[in-house]
C-alpha positions in Angstrom: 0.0 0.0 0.0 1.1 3.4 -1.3 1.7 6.3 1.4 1.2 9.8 1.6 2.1 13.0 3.6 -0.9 14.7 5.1 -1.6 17.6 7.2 -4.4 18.5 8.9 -5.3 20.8 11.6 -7.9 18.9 14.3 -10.0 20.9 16.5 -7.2 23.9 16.2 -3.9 21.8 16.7 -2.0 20.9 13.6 -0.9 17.4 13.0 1.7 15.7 9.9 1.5 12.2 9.5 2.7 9.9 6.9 -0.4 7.3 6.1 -1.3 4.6 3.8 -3.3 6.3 0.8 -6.5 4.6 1.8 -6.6 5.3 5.6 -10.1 6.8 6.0 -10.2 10.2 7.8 -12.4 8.2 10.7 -9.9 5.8 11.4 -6.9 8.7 11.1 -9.2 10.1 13.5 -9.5 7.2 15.8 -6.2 5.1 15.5 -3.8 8.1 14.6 -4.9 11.1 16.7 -6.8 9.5 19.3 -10.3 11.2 18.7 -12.8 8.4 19.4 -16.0 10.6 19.8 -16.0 10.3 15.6 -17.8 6.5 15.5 -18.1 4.2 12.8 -21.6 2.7 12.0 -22.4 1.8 8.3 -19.2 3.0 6.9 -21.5 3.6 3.7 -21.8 7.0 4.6 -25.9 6.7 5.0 -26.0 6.5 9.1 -23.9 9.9 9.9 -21.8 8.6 13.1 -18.4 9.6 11.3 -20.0 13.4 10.4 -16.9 15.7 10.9 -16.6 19.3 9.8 -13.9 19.6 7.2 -13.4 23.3 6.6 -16.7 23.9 8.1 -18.6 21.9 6.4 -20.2 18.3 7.4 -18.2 15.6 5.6 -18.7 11.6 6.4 -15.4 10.5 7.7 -15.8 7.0 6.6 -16.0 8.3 3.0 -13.0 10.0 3.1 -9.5 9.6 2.6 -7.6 10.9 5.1 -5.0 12.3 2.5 -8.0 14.3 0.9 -8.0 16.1 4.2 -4.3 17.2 3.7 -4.3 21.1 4.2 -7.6 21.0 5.7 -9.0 21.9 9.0 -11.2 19.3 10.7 -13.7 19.8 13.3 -14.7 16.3 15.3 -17.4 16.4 18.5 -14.2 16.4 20.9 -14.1 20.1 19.1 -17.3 21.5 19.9 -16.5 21.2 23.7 -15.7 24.4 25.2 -13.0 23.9 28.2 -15.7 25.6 30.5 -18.3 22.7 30.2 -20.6 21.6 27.5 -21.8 24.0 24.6 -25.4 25.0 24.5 -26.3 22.4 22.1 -24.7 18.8 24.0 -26.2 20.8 27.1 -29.9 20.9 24.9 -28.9 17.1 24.2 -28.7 16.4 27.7 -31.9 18.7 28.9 -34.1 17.1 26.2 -32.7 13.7 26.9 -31.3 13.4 23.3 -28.6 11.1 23.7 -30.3 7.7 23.6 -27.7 5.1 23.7 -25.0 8.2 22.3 -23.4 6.2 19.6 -24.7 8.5 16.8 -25.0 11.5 19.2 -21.2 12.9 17.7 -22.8 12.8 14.2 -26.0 15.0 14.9 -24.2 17.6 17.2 -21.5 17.9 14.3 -24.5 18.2 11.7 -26.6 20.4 13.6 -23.4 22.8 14.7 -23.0 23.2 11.0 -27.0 23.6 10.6 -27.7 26.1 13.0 -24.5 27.8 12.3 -25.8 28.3 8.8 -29.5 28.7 9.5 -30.2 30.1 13.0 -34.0 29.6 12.7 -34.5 26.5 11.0 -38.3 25.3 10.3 -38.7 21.5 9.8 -39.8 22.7 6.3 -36.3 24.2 5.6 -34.1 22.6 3.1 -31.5 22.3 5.7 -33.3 20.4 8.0 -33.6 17.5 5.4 -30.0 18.0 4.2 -28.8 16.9 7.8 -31.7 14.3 8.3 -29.6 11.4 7.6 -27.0 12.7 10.8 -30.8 13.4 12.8 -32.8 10.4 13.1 -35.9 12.2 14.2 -35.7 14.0 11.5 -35.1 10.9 8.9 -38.2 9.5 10.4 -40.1 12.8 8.9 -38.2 11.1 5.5 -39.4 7.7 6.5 -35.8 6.3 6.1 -35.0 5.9 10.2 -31.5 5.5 10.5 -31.3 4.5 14.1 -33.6 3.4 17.1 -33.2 7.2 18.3 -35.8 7.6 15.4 -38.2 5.4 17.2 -38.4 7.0 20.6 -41.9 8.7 20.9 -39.6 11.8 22.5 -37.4 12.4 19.5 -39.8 14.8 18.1 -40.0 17.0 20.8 -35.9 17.2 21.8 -35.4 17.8 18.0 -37.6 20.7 18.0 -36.2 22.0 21.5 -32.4 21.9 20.9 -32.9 23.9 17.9 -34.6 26.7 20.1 -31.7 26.4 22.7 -28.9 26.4 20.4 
C-alpha cells in the first residue's frame, strides 16, 4: 500500500503524518490522533456517526480519505466542547434527553453545529433540515428512512424541536 504526507489541523492543533493512501479520515481520526468521539456505523456513509466538519462543512469521515484532508481543518465532536463545560447544544442534548444510547449523538451535534450555524432559525420545512436528516434520526423518520432506534423514541420529536430553540 502506497503512502502519503498529510496535514491536517484537528479541532485547532495541527498534525503531519505519513499514512497509507487509503486510511479513511475516521480511522486517522481514531487510530492516529486518538479522537474516538467520531464512531463508525455503516461505513456507507448513509447513518452519519463519522459526520466531521472539514473546513466547516459536514463531511462523512468513513467516506474520506484521510490524504483528501491534507491542508484542511477538521472539526470532530471532541471540538465542539468548550473547556468551560458543555456548549449550549450537548447541554440541549442532555436537557431534552437526546442522547439515547449516544453512539450517533457525535454525528448529529457535528450536523446540527453546521445547521444552525448556517441557519439560526431552521423550520422543519427548511431545506436544511432534510439536508442533515440522515446525521438526525428524528428527522429521517419525517423522511421515513429511520437510521437508528433514536428515530423510534416517541420523544425524539420533541428534543429535536427543543435543541434547535436552545442552540
Amino acid at each position: 500500500m502506497s503512502k502519503q504526507a498529510t496535514r491536517v489541523t484537528v479541532n485547532g492543533k495541527p498534525h503531519a503524518r505519513v499514512v497509507d493512501a487509503r486510511l479513511t479520515l475516521a480511522d486517522f481520526l481514531r487510530h492516529e490522533l486518538g479522537l474516538t468521539g467520531t464512531h463508525l456505523g455503516c461505513e456507507h456513509g448513509v447513518c452519519g456517526a463519522c459526520t466531521v466538519l472539514v473546513d466547516g462543512r459536514s463531511t462523512r469521515a468513513c467516506l474520506m480519505f484521510a490524504v483528501q484532508a491534507n491542508g484542511c481543518e477538521v472539526t470532530t465532536v471532541e471540538g465542539l466542547t468548550p473547556d468551560s463545560g458543555l456548549s449550549v447544544l450537548q447541554q440541549a442534548f442532555v436537557d431534552n434527553h437526546g442522547l439515547q444510547c449516544g453512539f450517533c449523538t457525535p454525528g448529529m451535534l457535528v450536523t446540527l453545529t453546521e445547521l444552525l450555524r448556517d441557519n439560526a432559525d431552521p423550520s422543519e420545512r427548511s431545506p436544511a433540515i432534510f439536508a442533515a436528516a440522515p446525521a438526525m434520526p428524528a428527522l429521517s423518520r419525517r423522511r421515513s428512512t429511520p437510521r437508528s432506534a433514536c428515530a423510534t423514541d416517541p420523544g425524539a420529536e420533541r428534543w429535536a424541536q427543543n435543541i434547535s430553540a436552545r442552540a
